[in-house]
C-alpha positions in Angstrom: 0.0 0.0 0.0 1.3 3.3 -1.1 1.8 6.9 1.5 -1.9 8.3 2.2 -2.4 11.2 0.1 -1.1 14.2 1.4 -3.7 16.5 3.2 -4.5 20.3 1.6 -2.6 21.7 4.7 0.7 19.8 4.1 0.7 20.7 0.6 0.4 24.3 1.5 3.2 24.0 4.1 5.2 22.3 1.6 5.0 24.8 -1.2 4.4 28.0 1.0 6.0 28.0 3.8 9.6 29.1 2.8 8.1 32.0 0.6 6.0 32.9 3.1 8.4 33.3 5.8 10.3 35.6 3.6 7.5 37.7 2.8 7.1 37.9 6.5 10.6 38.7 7.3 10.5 41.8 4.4 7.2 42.5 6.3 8.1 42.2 10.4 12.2 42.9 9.9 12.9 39.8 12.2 12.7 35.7 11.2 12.0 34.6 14.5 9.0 36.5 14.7 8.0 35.8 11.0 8.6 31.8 11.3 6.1 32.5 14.4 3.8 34.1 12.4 3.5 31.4 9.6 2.8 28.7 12.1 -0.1 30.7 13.4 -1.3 31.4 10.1 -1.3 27.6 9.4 -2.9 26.9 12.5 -5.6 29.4 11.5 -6.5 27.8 8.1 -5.8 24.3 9.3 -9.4 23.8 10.0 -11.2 25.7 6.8 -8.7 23.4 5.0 -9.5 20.1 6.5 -13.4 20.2 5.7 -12.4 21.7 2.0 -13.8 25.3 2.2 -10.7 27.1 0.8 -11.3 28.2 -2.7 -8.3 29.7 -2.9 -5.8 28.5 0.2 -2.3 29.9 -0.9 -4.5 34.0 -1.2 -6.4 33.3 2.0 -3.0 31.6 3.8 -0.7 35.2 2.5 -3.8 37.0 3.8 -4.5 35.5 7.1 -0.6 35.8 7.9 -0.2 39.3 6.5 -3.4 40.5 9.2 -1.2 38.8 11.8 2.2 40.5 10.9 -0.4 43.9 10.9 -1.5 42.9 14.3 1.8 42.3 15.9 2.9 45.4 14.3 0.0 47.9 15.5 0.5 46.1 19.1 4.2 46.8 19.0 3.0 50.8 18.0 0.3 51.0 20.6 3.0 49.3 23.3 5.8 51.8 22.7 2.9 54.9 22.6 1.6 53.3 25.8 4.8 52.8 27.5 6.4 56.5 26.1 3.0 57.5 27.9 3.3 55.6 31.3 6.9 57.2 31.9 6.0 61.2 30.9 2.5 60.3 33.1 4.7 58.9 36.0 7.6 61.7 36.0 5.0 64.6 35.7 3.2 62.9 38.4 5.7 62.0 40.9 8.2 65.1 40.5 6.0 68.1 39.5 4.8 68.5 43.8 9.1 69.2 44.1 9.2 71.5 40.4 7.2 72.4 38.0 9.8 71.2 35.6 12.3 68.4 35.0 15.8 68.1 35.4 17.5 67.4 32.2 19.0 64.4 34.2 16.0 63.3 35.5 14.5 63.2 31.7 17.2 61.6 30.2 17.6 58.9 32.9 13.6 58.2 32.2 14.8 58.7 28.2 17.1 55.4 29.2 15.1 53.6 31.2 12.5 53.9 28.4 14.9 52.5 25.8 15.9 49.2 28.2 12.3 48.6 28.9 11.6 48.6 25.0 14.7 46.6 24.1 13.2 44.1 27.2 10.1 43.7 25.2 11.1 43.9 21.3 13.7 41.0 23.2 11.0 38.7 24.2 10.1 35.7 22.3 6.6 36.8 20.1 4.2 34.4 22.4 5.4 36.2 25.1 5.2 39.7 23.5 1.8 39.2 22.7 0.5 38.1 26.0 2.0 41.0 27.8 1.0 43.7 25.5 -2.3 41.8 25.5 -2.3 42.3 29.1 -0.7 45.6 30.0 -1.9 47.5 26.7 -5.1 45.8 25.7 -6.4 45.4 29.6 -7.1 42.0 28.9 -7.7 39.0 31.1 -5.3 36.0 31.5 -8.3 34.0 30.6 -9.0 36.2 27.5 -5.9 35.9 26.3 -5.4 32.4 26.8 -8.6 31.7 25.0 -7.4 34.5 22.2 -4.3 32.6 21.6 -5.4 28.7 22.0 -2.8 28.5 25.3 -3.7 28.0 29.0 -4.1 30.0 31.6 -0.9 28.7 33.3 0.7 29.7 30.0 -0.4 33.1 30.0 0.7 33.6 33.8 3.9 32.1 32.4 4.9 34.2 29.8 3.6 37.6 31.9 6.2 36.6 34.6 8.7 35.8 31.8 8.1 39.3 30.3 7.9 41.2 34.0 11.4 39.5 34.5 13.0 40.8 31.9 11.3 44.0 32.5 12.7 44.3 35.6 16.3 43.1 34.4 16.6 45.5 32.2 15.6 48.6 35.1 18.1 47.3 36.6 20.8 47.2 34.4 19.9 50.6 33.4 20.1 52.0 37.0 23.5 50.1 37.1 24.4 52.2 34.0 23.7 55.2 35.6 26.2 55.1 39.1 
């Protein structure tokens, strides 16, 4: 008896799935985060595919990846405008009862503890990216996300303390820096 025939999916990963993690690389300027992408795009059609309702699998496969790679991308925006925010809002909160205006020290030491906490994040492997921005930008559960991404719960807990810990890491190196 020969091989079973090879299912719709497999074909697609067979044919698609080096092309398409170039087109994501052009599109996301990092592989990791591209070959991450592709796997969820594949998981996303992998059911349509299975009961045969893809007319046109390798369009709807580049599509469904490219509104992932858009996603990741507008989180990444609204997690650098969210965090830029979080350190003006806690400076002018927490220094304007001593002066109405910063000390150029003060400002650039929040300027470098702004650029460690970003390099922390962009750092972070893309599950783990997602489910904190998910969390800290979005506002959403750990059981939202869990069920958003297909993970558990546990999972989710896990890759929030993963991302806190480097978080914190990097604070610290940065106040290292600084004495």
């Amino acid at each position: 008896m020969g091989h079973p025939q090879k299912t719709l999916l497999e074909k697609l990963f067979q044919n698609h799935a080096t092309d398409l993690v170039r087109f994501l690389t052009r599109k996301l300027k990092n592989a990791q985060d591209a070959e991450d992408i592709a796997q969820n795009a594949f998981i996303r059609i992998q059911h349509l595919a299975e009961m045969g309702k893809l007319e046109n699998p390798k369009a709807y496969l580049y599509q469904t990846a490219s509104n992932l790679a858009i996603d990741q991308i507008r989180r990444e925006k609204l997690h650098s405008n969210y965090v830029q925010g979080e350190i003006t809002r806690g400076l002018t909160g927490s220094e304007t009862s001593q002066s109405s205006t910063l000390s150029p020290e003060r400002l650039l030491a929040a300027r470098q503890d702004l650029t460690q906490m970003e390099q922390a994040i962009t750092g972070l492997p893309l599950k783990c990216r997602q489910v904190f921005l998910l969390h800290r930008v979005k506002g959403m559960t750990y059981t939202e996300i869990a069920r958003d991404m297909s993970i558990s719960v546990s999972s989710v807990e896990k890759y929030i303390l993963q991302a806190l810990k480097a978080c914190r890491l990097a604070l610290a190196k940065s106040k290292n820096a600084e004495l």
